[in-house]
C-alpha positions as CSV (number, residue, x, y, z in Angstrom):
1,X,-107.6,-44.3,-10.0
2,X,-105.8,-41.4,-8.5
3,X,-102.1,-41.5,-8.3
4,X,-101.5,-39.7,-5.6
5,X,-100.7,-41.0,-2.1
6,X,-103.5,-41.7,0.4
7,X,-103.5,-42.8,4.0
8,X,-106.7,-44.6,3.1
9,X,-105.5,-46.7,0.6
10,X,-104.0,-49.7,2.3
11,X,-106.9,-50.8,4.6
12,X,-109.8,-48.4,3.2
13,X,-111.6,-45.9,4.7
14,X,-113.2,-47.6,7.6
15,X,-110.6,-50.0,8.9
16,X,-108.0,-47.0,8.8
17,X,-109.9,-44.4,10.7
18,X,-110.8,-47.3,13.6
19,X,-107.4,-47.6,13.7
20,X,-106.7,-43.8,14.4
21,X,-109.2,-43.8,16.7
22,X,-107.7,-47.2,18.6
23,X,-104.4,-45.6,18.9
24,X,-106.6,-42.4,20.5
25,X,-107.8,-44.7,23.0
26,X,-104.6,-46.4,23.7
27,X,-102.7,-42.8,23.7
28,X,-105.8,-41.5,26.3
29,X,-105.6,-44.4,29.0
30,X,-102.2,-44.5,29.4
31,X,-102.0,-42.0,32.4
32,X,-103.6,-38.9,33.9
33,X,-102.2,-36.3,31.9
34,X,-104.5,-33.5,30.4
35,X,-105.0,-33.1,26.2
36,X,-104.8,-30.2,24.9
37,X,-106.0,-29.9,21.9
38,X,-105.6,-26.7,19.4
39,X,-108.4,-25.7,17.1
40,X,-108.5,-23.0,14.6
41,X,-111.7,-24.2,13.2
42,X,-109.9,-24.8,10.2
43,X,-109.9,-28.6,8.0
44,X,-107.0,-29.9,9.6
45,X,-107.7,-29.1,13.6
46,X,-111.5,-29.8,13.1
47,X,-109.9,-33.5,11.5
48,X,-108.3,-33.9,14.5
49,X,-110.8,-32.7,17.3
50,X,-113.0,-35.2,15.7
51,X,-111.0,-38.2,15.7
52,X,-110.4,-37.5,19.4
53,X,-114.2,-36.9,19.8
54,X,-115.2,-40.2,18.2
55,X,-112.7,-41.9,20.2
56,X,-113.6,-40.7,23.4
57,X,-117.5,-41.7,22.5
58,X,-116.4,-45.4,22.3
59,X,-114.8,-45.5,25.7
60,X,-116.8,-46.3,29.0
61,X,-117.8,-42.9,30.9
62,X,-115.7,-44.2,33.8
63,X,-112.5,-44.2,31.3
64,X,-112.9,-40.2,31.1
65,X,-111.1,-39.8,33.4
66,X,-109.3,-36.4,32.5
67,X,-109.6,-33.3,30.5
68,X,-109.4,-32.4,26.9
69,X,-108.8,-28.7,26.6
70,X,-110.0,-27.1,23.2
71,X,-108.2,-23.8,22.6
72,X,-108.5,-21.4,20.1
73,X,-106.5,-18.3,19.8
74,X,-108.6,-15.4,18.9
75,X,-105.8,-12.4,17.6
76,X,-108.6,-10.0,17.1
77,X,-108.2,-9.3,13.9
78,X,-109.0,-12.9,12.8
79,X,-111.0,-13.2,9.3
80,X,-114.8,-12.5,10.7
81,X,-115.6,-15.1,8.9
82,X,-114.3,-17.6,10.5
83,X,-113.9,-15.9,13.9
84,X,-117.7,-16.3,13.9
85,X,-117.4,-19.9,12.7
86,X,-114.8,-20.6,15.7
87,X,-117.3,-18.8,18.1
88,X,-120.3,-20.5,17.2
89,X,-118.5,-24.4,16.7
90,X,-116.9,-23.3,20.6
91,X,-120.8,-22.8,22.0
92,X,-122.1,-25.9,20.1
93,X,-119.5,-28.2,21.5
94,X,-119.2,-27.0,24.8
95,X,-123.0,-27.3,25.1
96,X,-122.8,-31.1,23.6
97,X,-120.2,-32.2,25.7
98,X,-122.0,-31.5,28.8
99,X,-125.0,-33.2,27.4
100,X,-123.0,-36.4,26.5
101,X,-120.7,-36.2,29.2
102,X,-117.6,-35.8,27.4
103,X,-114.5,-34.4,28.9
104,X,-114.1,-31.6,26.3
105,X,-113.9,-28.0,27.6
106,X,-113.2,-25.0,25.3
107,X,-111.5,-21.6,25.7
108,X,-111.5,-19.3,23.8
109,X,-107.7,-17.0,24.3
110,X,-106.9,-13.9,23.6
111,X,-103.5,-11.5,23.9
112,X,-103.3,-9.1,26.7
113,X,-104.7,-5.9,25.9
114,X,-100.9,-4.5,25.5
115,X,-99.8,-6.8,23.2
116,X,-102.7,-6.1,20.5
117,X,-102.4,-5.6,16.8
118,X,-104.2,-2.3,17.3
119,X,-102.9,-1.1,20.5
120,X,-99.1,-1.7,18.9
121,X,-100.5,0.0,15.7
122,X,-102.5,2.7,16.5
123,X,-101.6,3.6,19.7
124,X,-97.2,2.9,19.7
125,X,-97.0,3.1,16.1
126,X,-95.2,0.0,15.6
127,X,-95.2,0.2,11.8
128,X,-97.4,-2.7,9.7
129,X,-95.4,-6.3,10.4
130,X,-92.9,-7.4,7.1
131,X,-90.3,-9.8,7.2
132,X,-87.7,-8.2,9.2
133,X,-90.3,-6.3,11.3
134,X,-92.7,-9.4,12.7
135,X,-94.1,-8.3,15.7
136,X,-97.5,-9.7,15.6
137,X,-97.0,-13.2,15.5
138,X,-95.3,-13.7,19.1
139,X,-97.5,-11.4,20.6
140,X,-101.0,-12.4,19.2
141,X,-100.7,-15.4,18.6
142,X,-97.7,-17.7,20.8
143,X,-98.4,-16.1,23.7
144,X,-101.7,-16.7,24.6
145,X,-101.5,-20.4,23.9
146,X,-98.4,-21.3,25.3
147,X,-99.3,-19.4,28.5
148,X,-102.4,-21.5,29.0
149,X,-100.4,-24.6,28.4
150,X,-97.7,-23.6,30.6
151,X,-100.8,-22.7,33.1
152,X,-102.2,-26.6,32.3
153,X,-98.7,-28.3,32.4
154,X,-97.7,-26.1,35.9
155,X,-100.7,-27.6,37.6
156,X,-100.5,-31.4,36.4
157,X,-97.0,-31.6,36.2
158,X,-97.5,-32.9,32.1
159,X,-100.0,-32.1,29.3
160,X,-100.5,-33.5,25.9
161,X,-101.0,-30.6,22.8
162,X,-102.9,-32.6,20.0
163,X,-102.1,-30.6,16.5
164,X,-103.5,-30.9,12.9
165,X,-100.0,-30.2,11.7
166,X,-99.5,-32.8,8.4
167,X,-96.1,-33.3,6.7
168,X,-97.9,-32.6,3.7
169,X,-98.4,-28.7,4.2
170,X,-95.1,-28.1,3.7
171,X,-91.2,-29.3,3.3
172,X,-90.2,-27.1,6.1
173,X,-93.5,-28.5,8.6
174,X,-92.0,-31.9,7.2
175,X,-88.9,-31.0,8.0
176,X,-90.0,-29.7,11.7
177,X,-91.5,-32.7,12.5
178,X,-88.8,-35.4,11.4
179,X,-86.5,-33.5,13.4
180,X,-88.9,-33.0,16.8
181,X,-89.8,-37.2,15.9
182,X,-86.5,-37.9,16.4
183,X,-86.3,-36.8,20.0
184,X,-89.4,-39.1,20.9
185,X,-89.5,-41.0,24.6
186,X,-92.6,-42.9,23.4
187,X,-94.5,-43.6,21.0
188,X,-96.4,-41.3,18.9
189,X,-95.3,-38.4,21.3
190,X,-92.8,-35.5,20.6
191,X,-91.9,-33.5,23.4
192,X,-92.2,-29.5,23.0
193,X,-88.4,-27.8,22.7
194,X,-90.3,-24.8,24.3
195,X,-92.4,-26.1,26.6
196,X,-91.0,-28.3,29.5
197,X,-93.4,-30.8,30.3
198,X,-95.7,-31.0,27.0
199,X,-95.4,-33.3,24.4
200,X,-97.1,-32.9,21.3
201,X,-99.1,-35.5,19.3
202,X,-99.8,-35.2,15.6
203,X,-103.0,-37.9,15.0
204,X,-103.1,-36.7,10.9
205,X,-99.3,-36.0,10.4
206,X,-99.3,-38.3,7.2
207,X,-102.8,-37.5,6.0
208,X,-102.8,-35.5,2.6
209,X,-105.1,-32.2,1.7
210,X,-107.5,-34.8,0.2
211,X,-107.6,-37.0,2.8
212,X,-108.8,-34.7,5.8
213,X,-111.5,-33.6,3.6
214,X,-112.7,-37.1,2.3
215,X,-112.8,-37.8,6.0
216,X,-114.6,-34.5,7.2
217,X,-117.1,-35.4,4.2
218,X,-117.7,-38.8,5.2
219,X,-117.6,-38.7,8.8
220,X,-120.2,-37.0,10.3
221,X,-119.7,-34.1,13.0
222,X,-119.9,-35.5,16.5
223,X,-120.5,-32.3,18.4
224,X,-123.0,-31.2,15.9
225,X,-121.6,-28.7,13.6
226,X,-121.9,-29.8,9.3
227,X,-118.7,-30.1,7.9
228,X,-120.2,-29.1,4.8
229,X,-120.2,-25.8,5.6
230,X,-116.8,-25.9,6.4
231,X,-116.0,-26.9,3.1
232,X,-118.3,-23.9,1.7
233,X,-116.3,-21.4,3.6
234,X,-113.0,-23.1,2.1
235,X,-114.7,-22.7,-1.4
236,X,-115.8,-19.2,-0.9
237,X,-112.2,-18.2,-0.3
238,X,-110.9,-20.3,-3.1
239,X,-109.9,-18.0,-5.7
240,X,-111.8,-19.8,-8.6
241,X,-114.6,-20.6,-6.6
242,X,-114.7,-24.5,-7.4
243,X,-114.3,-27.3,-4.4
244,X,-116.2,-30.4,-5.6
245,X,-117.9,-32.7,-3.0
246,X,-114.9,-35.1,-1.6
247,X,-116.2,-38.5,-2.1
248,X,-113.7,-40.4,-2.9
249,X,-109.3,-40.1,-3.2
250,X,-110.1,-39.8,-7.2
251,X,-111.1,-36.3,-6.6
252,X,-109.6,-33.6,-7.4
253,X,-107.6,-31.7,-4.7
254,X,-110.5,-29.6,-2.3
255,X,-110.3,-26.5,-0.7
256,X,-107.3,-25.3,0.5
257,X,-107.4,-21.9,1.2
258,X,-105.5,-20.6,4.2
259,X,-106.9,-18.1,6.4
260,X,-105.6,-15.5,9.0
261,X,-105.1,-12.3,10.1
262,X,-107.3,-9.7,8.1
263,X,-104.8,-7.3,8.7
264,X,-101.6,-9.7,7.5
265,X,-98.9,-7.7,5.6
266,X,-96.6,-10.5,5.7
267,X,-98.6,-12.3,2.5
268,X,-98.4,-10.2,-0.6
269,X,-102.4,-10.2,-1.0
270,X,-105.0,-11.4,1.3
271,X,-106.3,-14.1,-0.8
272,X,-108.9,-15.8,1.0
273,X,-110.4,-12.8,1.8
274,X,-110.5,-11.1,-1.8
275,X,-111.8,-14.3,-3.2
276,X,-114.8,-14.3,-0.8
277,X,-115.9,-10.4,-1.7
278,X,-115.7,-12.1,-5.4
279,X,-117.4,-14.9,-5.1
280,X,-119.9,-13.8,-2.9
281,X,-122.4,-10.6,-3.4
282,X,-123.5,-10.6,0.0
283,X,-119.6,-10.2,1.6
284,X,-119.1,-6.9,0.3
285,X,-119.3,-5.7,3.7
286,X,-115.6,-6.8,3.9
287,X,-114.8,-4.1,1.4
288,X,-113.7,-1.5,4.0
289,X,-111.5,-4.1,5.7
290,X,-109.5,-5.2,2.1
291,X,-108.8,-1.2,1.7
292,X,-107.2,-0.8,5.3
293,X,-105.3,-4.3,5.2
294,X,-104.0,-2.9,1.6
295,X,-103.5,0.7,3.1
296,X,-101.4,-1.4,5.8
297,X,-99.3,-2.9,3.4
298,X,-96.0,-1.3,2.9
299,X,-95.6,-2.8,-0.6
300,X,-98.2,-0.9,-2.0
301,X,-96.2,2.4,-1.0
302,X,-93.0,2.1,-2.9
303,X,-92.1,3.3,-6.5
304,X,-94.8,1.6,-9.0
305,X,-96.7,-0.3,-5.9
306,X,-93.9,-3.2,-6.0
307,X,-91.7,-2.1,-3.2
308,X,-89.9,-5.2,-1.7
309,X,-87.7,-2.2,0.7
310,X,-88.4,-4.8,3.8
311,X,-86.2,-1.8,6.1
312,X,-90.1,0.5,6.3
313,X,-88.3,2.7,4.0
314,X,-91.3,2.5,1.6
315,X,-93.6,4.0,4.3
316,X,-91.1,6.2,5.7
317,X,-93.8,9.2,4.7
318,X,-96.4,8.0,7.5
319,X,-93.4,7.4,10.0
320,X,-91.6,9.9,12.2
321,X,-87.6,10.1,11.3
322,X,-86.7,9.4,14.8
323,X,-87.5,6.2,17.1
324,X,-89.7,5.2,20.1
325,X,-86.9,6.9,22.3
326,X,-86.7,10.0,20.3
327,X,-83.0,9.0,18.5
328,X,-82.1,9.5,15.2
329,X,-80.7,6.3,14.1
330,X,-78.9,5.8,10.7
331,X,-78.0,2.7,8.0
332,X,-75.9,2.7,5.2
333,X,-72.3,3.7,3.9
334,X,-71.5,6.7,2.1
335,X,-74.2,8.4,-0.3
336,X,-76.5,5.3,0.4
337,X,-76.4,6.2,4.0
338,X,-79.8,7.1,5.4
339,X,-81.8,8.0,8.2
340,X,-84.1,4.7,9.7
341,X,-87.8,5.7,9.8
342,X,-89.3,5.0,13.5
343,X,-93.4,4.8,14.6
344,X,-96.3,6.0,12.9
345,X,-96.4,10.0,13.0
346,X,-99.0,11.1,15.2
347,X,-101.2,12.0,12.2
348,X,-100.6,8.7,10.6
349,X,-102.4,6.6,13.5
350,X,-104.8,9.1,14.0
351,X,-106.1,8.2,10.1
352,X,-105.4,4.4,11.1
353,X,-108.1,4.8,14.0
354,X,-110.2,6.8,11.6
355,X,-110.2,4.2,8.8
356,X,-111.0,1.3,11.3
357,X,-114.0,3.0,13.1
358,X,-115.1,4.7,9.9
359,X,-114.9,0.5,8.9
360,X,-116.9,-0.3,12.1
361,X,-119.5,2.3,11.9
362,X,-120.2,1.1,7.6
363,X,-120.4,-2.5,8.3
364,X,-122.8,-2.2,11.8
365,X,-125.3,0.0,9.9
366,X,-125.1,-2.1,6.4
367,X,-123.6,-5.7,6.7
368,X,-125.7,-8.8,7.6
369,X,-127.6,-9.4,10.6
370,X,-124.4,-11.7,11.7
371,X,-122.4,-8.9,11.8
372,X,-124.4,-6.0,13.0
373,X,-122.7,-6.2,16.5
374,X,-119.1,-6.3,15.3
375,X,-116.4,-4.3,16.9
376,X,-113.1,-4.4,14.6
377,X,-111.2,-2.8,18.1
378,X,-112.2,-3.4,21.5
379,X,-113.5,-1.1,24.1
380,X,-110.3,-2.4,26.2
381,X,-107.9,-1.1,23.2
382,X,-109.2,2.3,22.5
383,X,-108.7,3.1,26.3
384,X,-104.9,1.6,26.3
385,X,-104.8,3.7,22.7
386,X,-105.7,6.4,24.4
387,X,-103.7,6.5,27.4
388,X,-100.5,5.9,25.1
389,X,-101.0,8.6,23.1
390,X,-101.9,11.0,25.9
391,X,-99.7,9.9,28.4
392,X,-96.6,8.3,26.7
393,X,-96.6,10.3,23.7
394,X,-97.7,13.4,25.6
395,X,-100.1,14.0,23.0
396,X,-102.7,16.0,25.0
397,X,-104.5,16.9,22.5
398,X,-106.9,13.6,23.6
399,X,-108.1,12.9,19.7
400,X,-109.2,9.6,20.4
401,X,-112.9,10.9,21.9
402,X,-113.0,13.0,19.3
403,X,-112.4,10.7,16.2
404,X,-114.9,8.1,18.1
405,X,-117.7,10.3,17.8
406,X,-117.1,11.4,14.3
407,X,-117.2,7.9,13.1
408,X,-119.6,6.3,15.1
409,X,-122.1,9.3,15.9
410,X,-121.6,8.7,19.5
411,X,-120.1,9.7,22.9
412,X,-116.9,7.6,23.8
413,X,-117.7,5.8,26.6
414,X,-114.2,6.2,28.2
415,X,-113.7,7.9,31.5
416,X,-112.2,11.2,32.1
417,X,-108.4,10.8,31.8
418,X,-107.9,13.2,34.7
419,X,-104.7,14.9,32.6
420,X,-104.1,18.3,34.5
421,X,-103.4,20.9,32.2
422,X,-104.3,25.0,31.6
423,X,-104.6,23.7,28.2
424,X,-107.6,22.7,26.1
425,X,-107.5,21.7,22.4
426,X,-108.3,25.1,21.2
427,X,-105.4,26.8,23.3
428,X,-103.6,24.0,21.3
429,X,-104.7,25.0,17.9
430,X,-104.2,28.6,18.7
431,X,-100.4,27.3,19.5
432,X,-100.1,25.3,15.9
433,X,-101.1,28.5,14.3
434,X,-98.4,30.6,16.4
435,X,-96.1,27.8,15.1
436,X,-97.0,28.4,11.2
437,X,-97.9,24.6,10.9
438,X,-94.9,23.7,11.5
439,X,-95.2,20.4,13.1
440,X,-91.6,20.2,15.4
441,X,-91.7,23.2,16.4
442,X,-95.8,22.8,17.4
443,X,-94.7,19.2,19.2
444,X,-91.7,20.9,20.9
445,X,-93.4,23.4,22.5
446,X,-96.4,21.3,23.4
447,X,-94.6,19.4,25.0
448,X,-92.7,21.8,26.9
449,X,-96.1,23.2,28.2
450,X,-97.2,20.0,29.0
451,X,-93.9,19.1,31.3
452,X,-94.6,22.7,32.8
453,X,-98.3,21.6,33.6
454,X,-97.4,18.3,35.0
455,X,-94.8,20.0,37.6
456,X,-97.4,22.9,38.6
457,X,-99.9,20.5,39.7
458,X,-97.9,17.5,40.9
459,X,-98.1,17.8,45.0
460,X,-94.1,16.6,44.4
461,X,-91.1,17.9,43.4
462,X,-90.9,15.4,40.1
463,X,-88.5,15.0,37.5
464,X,-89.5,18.1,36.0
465,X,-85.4,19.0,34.8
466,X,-85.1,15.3,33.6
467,X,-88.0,15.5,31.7
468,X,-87.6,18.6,29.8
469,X,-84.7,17.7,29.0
470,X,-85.6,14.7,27.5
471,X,-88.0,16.4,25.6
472,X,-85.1,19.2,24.1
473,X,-83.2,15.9,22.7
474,X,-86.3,14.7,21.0
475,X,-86.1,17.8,19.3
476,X,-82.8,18.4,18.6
477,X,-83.4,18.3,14.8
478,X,-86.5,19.7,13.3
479,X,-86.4,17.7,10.6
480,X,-85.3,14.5,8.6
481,X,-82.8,16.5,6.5
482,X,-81.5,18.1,9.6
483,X,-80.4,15.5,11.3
484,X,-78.8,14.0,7.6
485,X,-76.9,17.2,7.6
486,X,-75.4,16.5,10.9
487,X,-74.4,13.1,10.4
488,X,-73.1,13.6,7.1
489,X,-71.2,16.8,9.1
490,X,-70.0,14.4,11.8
491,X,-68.8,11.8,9.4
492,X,-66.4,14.0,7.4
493,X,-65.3,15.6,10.5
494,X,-64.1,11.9,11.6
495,X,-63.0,11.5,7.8
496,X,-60.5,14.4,8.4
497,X,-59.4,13.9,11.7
498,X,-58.3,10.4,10.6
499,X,-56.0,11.3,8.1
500,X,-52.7,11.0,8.9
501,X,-50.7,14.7,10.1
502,X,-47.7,15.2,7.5
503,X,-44.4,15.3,10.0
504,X,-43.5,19.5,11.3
505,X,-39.7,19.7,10.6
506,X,-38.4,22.2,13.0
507,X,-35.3,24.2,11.7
């Protein structure tokens, strides 16, 4: 007999799941107020989605009386693995609970089009996320979701988010939880700190690892899908490839595998992913995908592959020295002192965007049928790319079009940017050759041109002083070392003119 805790173990296995699913019904007739339930597709939120489906099939039809929103948030640049799995479970339940009559609707969310891991990427050069750098999460992922909630709550005055979130995952999710339960105004509920109006319910809060799946194994799927293949995707990304059958709480622990972001530089190594290329002969396809998430990773660009330098000073050769705004910014006392690396150069996210579609292009033309129709960055993000790099970044050289059709042997589809200028791209590589290759002073006058261009055909009188100016402090320093040479100048000017003046005697 297993020693380890189970949720199961007091009343068994039937008794105890007709008891989750009477406190579901209890919970659900109590008012009006829409559910909200989040899904990832994953063990924990499938557990729970089907508790609350097997609930709601044991109430009278005139008892639905409200709606139970199922929302995934789809960052994409989820593991395509499961992104299909989420896609495909969203159709099949959708189209079950209109044939039953069920109150379930699905969405599907994803983050505006500026707020993209690519677009922030490739296009601002927002350098990979790490600890003290993490963009992604906030935009990819919290704001979608909370948006449509806010959106639900706003219109109904309350909502109800259901979670798979279990005590079990973790001492700080324990931790989270005791501290949100103690905060409840009834039972069972917790209210949101950051959403006004929501309260959050946690069905499987005390469930263990092998009690969702002894429960995904033995209860079948209401809305059609095969939990068994749920499990198989868990054991394909398990790193030794073993996840017995879950029949009963004597087995061993089963599949617990996290996944995520493909591109995720906050985990050391992408292990789900890794293990199912391993395990599986047919997911090589994902090869391409590994190489750019571990190109991505600014570990792997330090001294001996093992960098922990968490300030980007590992990738500092792919970034420019200076920041969005075109400052130099420093950190650091005395020989440690140091310039801070800002966005991806130009050429760096140029190679990013010919990596991904180079990626695109290889698994279309050779992956499974499944994937033959995959697009690793939207139509919608290569045009926002674009018009960053053209118009923000003044980079008129308009590559994007060009790297498109080199990787995937066809016309972009984009529409004519309209950018005014005497200048084409071989005037402009005629200009890099005037400049010797050397890149500031190339950019610098560029730019220049391009503020020149912009003022001869703008019907109004513009900016045009303002903006060349800009563009002359942007350039102040050619180079890194440059601007170190000033600052270290500056500093021992300040040194000196801090020392205190000996006292003039006058005779």
């Amino acid at each position: 007999m297993s020693s380890r805790f189970s949720v199961f173990e007091a009343e068994g296995f039937a008794k105890t799941i007709q008891r989750h699913l009477d406190d579901i019904k209890d919970l659900f007739l109590e008012d009006d107020v829409p559910w909200i339930v989040g899904y990832s597709g994953g063990k924990d939120s499938t557990a729970v989605l089907q508790l609350i489906w097997m609930a709601l099939e044991q109430l009278p039809s005139s008892s639905l009386n409200k709606q139970v929103h199922v929302i995934s948030t789809d960052t994409l640049v989820e593991n395509p693995i499961v992104s299909a799995w989420v896609a495909n479970s969203h159709e099949v339940m959708q189209k079950t609970a209109r044939k039953t009559g069920l109150p379930f609707i699905s969405h599907k969310l994803t983050p505006e089009v500026a707020n993209t891991f690519w677009v922030n990427l490739i296009g601002k050069g927002y350098p990979a996320p790490r600890p003290k750098f993490r963009w992604c999460t906030e935009r990819l992922k919290i704001r979608p979701s909370n948006q449509f909630i806010i959106d639900v709550t706003n219109k109904s005055g309350k909502s109800v988010l259901v979670l798979g979130a279990r005590k079990a995952e973790s001492s700080t999710r324990a931790a989270t939880m005791a501290r949100h339960e103690k905060h409840r105004t009834r039972d069972k509920l917790s209210p949101s700190g950051s959403l006004p109006g929501c309260n959050i319910y946690t069905p499987i809060e005390i469930w263990t690892n092998d009690d969702v799946w002894l429960f995904l194994m033995q209860a079948k799927n209401p809305w059609g899908f095969n939990n068994q293949d749920l499990l198989n995707m868990y054991q394909g990304a398990s790193a030794d490839g073993e996840c017995p059958l879950v029949v009963d709480t004597s087995t061993p622990s089963c599949g617990d595998s996290r996944f995520g972001c493909w591109v995720c530089t906050l985990v050391e190594q992408d292990k789900s992913m890794t293990a199912m290329i391993q395990n599986d002969a047919e997911k090589d396809w994902m090869l391409p995908l590994l190489n750019i998430r571990n190109s991505l990773d600014f570990r792997l660009m330090g001294k001996d592959g093992a960098s922990e330098d968490t300030e980007g000073l590992s990738d500092r050769k792919l970034r420019d020295f200076r920041r969005m705004n075109g400052n130099v910014q420093f950190m650091g006392e005395g020989e440690n002192r140091r310039v801070i690396p800002g966005p991806y150069t130009q050429e760096a996210r140029k190679n990013w965007l010919k990596m991904l579609l180079d990626a695109q292009s290889y698994i279309q033309s050779t992956g499974p049928k499944e994937v033959r129709d995959i697009e690793l960055v939207t139509r919608h993000e290569l045009e926002e790319i674009r018009r960053i790099w053209v118009f923000e970044k003044g980079e008129i050289e308009d590559f994007l079009p060009i790297i498109y059709q080199s990787s995937l042997g066809k016309k972009y589809p984009g529409k004519a940017l309209g950018v005014n200028t005497f200048f084409d791209l071989t005037d402009l590589n005629s200009l890099k050759q005037i400049c010797k290759d050397k890149d500031a002073t190339y950019e610098l006058c560029r730019d220049i041109l391009t503020v020149i261009s912009k003022r001869i055909f703008s019907t109004g009188k513009g900016q045009t002083q303002d903006e060349l100016v800009n563009v002359l402090n942007r350039y102040l320093f050619a180079s890194e070392k440059e601007a170190m040479d000033q600052e270290r100048l500056v500093l021992n000017q300040n040194h000196e003119s801090s020392k205190p003046k000996e006292d003039i005697i006058v005779v």
